[in-house]
C-alpha positions in Angstrom: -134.6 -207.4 -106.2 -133.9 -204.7 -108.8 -137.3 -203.0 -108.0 -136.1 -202.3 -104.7 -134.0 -199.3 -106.0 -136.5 -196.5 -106.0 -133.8 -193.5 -106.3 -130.4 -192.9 -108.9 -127.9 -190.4 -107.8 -125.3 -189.2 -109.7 -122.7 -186.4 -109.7 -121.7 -184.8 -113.2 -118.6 -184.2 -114.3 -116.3 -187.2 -114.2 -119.4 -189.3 -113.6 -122.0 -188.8 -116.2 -120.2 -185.8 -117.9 -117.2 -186.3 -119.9 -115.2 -183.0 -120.4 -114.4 -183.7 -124.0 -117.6 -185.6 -124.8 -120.2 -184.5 -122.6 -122.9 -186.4 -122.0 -123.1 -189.9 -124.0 -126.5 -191.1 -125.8 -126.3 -194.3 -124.0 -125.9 -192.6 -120.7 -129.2 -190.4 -121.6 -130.9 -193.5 -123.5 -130.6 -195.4 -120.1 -131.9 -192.5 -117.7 -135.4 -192.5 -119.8 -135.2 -196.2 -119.2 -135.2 -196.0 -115.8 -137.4 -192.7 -115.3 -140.0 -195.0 -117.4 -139.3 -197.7 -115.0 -140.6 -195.1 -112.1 -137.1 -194.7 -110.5 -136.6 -191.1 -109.1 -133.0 -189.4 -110.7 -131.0 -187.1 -108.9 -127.9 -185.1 -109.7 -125.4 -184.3 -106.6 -122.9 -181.8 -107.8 -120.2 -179.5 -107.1 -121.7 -177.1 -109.6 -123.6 -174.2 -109.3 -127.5 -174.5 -109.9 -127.2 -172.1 -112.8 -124.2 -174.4 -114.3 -125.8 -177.8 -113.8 -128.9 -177.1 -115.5 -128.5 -177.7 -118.6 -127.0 -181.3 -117.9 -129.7 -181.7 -115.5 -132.0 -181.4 -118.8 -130.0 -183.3 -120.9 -130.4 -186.3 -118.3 -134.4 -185.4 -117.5 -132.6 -186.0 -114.1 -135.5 -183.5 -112.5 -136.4 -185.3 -109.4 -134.3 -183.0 -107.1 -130.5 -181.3 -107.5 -128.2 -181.1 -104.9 -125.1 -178.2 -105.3 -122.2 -176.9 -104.3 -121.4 -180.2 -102.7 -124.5 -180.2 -100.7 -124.9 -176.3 -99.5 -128.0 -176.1 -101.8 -130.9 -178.5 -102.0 -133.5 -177.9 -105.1 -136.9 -179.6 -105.5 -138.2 -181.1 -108.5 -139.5 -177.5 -109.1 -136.2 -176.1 -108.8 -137.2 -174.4 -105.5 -134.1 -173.6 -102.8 -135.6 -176.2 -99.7 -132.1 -176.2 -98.1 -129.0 -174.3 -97.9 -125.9 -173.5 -95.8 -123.7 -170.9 -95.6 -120.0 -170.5 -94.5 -119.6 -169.2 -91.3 -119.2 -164.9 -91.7 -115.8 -165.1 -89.9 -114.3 -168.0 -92.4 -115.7 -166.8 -95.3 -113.3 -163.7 -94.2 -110.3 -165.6 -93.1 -111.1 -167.3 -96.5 -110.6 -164.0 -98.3 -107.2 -162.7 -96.5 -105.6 -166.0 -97.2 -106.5 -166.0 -100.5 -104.9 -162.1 -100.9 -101.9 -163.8 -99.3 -101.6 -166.8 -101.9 -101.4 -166.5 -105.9 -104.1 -168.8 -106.6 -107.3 -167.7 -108.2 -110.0 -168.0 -105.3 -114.0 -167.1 -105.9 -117.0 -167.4 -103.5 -120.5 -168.8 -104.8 -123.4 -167.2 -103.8 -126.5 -169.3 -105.1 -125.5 -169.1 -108.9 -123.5 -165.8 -108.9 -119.7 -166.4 -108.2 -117.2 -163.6 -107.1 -113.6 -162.8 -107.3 -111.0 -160.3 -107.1 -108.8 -161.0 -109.2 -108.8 -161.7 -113.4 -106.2 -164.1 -114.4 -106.2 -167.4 -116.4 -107.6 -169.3 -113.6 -110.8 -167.1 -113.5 -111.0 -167.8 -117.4 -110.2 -171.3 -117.1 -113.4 -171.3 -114.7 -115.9 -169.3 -116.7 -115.5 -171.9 -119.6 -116.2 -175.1 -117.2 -118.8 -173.0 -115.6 -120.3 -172.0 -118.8 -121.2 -168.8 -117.8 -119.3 -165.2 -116.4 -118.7 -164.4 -112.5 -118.7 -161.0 -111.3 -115.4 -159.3 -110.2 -116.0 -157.4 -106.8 -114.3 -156.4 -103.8 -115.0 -158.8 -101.4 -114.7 -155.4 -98.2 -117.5 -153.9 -99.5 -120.0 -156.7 -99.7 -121.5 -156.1 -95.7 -121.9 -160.4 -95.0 -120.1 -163.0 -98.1 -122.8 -165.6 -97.5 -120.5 -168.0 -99.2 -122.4 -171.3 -100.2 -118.7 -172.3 -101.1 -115.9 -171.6 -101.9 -113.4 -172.1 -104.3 -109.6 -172.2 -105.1 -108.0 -172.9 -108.6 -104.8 -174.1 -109.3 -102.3 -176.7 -110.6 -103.2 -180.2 -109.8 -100.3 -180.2 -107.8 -100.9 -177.6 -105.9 -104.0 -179.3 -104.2 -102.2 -180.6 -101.6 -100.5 -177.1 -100.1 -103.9 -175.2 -100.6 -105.9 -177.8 -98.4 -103.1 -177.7 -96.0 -102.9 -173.8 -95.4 -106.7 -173.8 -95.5 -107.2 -176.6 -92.9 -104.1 -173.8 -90.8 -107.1 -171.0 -91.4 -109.8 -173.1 -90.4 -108.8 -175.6 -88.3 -111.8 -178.1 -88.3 -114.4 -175.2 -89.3 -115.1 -176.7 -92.8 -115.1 -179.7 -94.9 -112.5 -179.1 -97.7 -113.0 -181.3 -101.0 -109.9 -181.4 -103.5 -112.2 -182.0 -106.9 -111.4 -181.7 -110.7 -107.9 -181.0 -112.2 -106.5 -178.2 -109.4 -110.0 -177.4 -107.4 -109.5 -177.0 -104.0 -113.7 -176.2 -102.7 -114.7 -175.5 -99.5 -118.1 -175.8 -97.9 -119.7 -174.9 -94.0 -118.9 -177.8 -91.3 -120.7 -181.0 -91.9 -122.0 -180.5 -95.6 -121.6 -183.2 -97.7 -123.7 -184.3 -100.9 -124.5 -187.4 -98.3 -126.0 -185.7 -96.2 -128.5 -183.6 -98.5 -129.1 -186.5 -100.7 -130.5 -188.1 -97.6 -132.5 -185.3 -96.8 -133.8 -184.7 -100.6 -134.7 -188.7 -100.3 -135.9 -188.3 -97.2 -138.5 -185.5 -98.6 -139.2 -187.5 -101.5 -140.8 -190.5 -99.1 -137.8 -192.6 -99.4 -134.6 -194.3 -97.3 -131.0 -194.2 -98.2 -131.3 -197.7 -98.5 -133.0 -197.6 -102.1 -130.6 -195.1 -104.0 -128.1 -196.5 -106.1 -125.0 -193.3 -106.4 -122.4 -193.1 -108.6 -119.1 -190.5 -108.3 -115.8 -190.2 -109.2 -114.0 -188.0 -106.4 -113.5 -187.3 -102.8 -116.5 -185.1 -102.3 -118.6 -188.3 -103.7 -117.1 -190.3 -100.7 -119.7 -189.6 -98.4 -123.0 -190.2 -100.4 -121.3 -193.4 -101.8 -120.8 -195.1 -98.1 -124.8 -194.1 -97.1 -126.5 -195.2 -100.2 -127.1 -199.0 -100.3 -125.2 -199.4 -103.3 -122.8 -196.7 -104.1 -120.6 -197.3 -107.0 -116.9 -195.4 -107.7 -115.7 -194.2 -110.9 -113.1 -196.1 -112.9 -111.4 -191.9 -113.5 -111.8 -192.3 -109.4 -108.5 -192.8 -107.3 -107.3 -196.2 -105.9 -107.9 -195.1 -102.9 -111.8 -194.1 -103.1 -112.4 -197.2 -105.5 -110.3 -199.4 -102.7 -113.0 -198.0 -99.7 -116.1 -197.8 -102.1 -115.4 -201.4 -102.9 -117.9 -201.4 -106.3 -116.3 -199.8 -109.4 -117.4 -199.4 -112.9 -115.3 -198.3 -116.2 -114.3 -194.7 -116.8 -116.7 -192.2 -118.0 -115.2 -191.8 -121.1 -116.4 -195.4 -121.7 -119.8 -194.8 -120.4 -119.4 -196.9 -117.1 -122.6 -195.5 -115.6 -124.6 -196.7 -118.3 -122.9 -199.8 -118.8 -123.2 -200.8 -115.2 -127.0 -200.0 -115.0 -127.7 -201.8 -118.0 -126.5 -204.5 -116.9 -127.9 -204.4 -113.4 -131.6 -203.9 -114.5 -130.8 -205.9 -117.6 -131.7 -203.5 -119.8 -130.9 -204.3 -123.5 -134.4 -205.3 -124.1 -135.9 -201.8 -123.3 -133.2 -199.5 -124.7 -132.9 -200.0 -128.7 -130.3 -197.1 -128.9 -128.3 -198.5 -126.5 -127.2 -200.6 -129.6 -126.6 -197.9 -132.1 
């Protein structure tokens, strides 16, 4: 049966990145397993191309990368094959609500992000990110282009960001609270579902051989269209309760636990033990 699964998908942070511990060796120790094994891996992030690279490497997850929740689709060459852009006139509206709110707000363009205003927020970002965004004025730039975009906040301000962006917007965007206070915004019908199942697509494969792990609301989607899609523990009740399949936190390495013990693993992977 376990030969059936041709593709593994995962998103980073929360899932196979740990924000205090990165990356675990028994997480990377299992992904070489597998790639060995002839199974295609695949990262489907948030992140920008630029900032999920080097965890991309780290994984030797270099089958194909989806970003910015699914508004840029790489090839195992690391050539664009897909992206979309936020509609000119919400990219705008975007912009003058943000002026109107105090919350940091940027716009990603491929692997450059913008932003007006310098505060803690855009600090806060450029250390996640792992690299510096560009301050600009966002009148002057003739179209935005915005593969997404971006609020940052409190955690509990999540809720009364998505509700005054859904007031700009109406239904002309799929809004995905992610992270600790991350509010991100992407073009109508964009979802890391949907490009995963193109990128499989490409690679001669179905939806129906990818096994996809995640940990938040912008996971939901690939989860329900992969044939097994498995939730973070870190994920809320509510995703783990619609998901159905849950592994342990990341902090305890549930990705690698739960693979190693679906393709009964131990035998292969010596460093799992260490």
């Amino acid at each position: 049966m376990n030969d059936n699964w041709k593709f593994l998908a995962v998103d980073l942070d929360g899932t196979v990145v740990d924000g205090v511990a990165g990356v675990s060796q028994a997480t990377i120790a299992v992904f070489a397993t597998l790639r060995a094994r002839g199974v295609k891996l695949l990262v489907a992030t948030g992140r920008s191309r630029r900032s999920a690279l080097p965890w991309v490497e780290l994984l030797s997850a270099r089958d194909g990368l989806i970003c910015h929740n699914g508004a840029a689709v790489y090839d195992a060459a690391g050539r664009l094959i897909s992206q979309t852009v936020i509609p000119e006139a919400d990219a705008r509206r975007l912009v003058e609500l943000s002026r109107r709110l105090s919350y940091h707000f940027h716009g990603f363009v491929g692997d450059e992000w913008l932003f007006e205003r310098i505060d803690a927020e855009s600090e806060r970002y450029e250390k996640k990110s792992g690299f510096k965004g560009r301050r600009v004025d966002f009148d002057s730039i003739p179209t935005l282009d915005f593969n997404k975009a971006m609020f940052v906040a409190t955690e509990e301000d999540v809720a009364e960001i998505s509700s005054r962006i859904r007031e700009a917007l109406g239904d002309s965007a799929e809004i995905y609270p992610t992270g600790s206070g991350f509010v991100e915004v992407v073009a109508p019908g964009v979802s890391k579902g949907e490009s995963l199942a193109f990128l499989v697509g490409r690679l001669g494969g179905s939806m129906s051989e990818v096994i996809a792990f995640g940990d938040a609301g912008n996971d939901e989607d690939m989860l329900r269209r992969a044939g097994l899609g498995i939730a973070m523990g870190d994920a809320s009740d509510e995703l783990k309760e619609r998901i159905g399949r849950v592994t342990s936190r990341v902090s305890e390495d549930g990705v690698a636990m739960w693979l190693t013990e679906f393709f009964k693993l131990e035998n292969l992977s010596p460093i799992l033990i260490d």
